[in-house]
N, C-alpha and C positions, 0 to 999 in steps of 0.2 A: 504494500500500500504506500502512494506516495502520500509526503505530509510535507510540512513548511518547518523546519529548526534553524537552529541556529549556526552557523559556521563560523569556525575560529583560524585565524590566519597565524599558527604558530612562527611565521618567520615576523609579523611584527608585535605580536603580543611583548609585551613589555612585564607583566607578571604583576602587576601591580596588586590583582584582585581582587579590583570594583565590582567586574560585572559577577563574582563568587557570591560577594553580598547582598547582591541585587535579586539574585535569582531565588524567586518564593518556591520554586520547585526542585531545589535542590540538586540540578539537573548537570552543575559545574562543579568543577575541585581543580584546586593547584597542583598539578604532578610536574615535578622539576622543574620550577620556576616559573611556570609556565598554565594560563586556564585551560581545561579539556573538558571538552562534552562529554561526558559518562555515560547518559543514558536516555538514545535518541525518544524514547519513549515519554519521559520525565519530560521532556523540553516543550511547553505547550506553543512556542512559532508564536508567540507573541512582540517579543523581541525588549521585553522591558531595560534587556542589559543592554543593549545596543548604545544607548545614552549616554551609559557610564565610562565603556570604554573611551580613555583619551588620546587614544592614538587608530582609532575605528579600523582597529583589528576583526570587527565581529559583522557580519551579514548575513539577510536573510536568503536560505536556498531552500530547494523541493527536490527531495531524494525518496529512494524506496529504503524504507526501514518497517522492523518487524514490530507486527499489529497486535491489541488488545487481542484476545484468544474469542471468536465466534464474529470481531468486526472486518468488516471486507468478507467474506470467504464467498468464493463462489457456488455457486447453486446449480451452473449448469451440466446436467448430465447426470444427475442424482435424480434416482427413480421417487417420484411422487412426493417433488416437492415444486410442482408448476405454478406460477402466482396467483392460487387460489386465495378468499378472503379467509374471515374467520367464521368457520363451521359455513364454507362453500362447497364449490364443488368439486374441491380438493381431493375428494374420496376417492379411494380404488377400490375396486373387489375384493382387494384383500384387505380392508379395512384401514390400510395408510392411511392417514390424511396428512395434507401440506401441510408446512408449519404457519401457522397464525400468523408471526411476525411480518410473513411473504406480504400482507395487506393488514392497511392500517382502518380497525372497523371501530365501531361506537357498539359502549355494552350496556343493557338495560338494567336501568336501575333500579333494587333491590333486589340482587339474583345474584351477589355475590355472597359466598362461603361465611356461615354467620355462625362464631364464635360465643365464649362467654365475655367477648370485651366488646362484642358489634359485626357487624359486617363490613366485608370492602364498599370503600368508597369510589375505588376503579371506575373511570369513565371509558375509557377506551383502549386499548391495543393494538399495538406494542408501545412501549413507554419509553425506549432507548432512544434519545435524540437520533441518533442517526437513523432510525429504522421509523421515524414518525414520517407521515405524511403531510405534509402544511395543505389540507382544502378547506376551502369554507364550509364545504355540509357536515366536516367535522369539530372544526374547531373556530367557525365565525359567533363571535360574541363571545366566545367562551376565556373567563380567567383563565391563564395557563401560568402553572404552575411548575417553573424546572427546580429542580433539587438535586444539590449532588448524589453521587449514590449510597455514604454511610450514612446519610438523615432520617431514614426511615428506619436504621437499626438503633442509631441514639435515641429518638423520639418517638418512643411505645406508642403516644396516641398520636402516630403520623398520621393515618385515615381520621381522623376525627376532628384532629387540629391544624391540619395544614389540609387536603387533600380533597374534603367534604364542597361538593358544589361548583370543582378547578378541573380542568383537564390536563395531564400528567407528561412531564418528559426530564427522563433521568440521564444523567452522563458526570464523567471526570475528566476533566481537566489535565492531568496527570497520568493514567492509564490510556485516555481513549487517544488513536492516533490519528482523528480526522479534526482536529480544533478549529481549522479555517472554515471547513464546513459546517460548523456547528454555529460559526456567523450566519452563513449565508441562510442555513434551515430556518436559524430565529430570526431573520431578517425576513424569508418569507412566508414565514409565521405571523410575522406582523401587516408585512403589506398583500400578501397574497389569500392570507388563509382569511385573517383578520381578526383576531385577539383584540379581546376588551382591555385586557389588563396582565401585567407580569408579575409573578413574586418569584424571587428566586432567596433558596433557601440554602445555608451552607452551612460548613462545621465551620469553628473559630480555628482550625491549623492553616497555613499559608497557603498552601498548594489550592484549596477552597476557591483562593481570591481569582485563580484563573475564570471560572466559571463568573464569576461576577463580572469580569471584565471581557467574555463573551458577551455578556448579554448588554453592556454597555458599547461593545461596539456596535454590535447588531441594531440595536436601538437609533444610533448614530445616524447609520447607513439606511434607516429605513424612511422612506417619504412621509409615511402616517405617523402620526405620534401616538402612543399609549403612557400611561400612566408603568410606574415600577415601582417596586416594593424590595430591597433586599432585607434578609433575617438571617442573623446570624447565630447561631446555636452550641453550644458547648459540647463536650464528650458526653456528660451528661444528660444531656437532651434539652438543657435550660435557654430557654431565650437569652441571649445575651446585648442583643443591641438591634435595632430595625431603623431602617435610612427610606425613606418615601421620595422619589423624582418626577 
């Protein structure tokens, strides 16, 4: 999968460091005097150390490096998984069905899996930014709600407190290897699909703030204006601060 990182020009790095402490992704380290990209996956292509660097050692390039495990993979040629929706007509004789994610559908409400803490508050599928579909018969008018992906393991009552009456879209900033595309989706999320509204919800560790600054460029880029919400959340699952734009 190709992505957007960073490239470092070790014949003028200078070793200084700057852009070591810049990076909220932990994505650099000093090896002999000198900064190196450690871990093309880590580096979200945002370019924040670009700045720092004083002698503009560092640029943006688009290379093949290796993907989150299930993003990118190809589909063709895999027996009875053809772009069917969810619960189409995916089926075979032998009882396969495609996988769900293939089409992004809308799920009826009160029909999810009902515990002793509630039922899902699930609006639709598949919920990984990259595998959503921005149309408006599924998500025009609708709050959209993206979240990193540990928020819903911190925050016991994620369906209840965040999730209830939003339509869903999860990704990491740090793991997932398309972050340029995850502008462009929530861009036309905003101007194509047409969302009412954003909250974007994250943990308080740095890597987090990539996703924040997805959605602020996206925003940026897009023609129509929406309203945003970020919420920041502890390990714990405690609200820690909310910013309104």
């Amino acid at each position: 999968m190709k992505k957007t990182i960073i490239n470092i020009d070790g014949e003028i790095c200078v070793g200084c460091g700057a852009c070591v402490s810049r990076c909220a992704q932990d994505a650099l380290r000093m090896v002999d005097g000198r900064a190196v990209l450690v871990n093309d996956n880590y580096c979200d292509g945002l370019g924040n150390c670009i700045g720092e660097c004083p002698v503009g050692a560092i640029t943006l390039t688009e290379r093949e490096v290796g993907s989150r495990v299930g993003v990118g993979l190809s589909l063709e040629g895999v027996s009875g998984l053809g772009g069917s929706g969810l619960g189409g007509s995916g089926s075979s004789g032998s009882g396969v069905s495609a996988c769900p994610s293939l089409s992004c559908s809308s799920l009826v409400m009160g029909s999810g899996f009902s515990s002793g803490s509630g039922s899902s508050e699930l609006r639709q599928f598949p919920v990984q930014l990259g595998l959503v579909t921005p149309r408006p018969e599924l998500f025009g008018g609708a709050e959209l709600l993206l979240a990193a992906d540990c928020v819903a393991y911190a925050c016991g009552d994620f369906h209840s407190r965040w999730l209830r009456g939003r339509k869903l879209a999860i990704a990491c900033p740090k793991l997932d290897a398309n972050v340029q595309s995850y502008v462009e989706k929530l861009t036309r999320m905003i101007d194509e699909a047409g969302i009412a509204s954003l909250t974007v919800v994250v943990m308080e560790v740095p890597c987090c703030g990539g996703l924040v600054r997805i959605a602020r460029m996206a925003r940026e880029r897009a023609v129509k204006s929406v309203p945003m919400r970020v919420v920041t959340v502890s390990v714990e699952g405690k609200e820690i601060s909310v910013e309104e734009s």
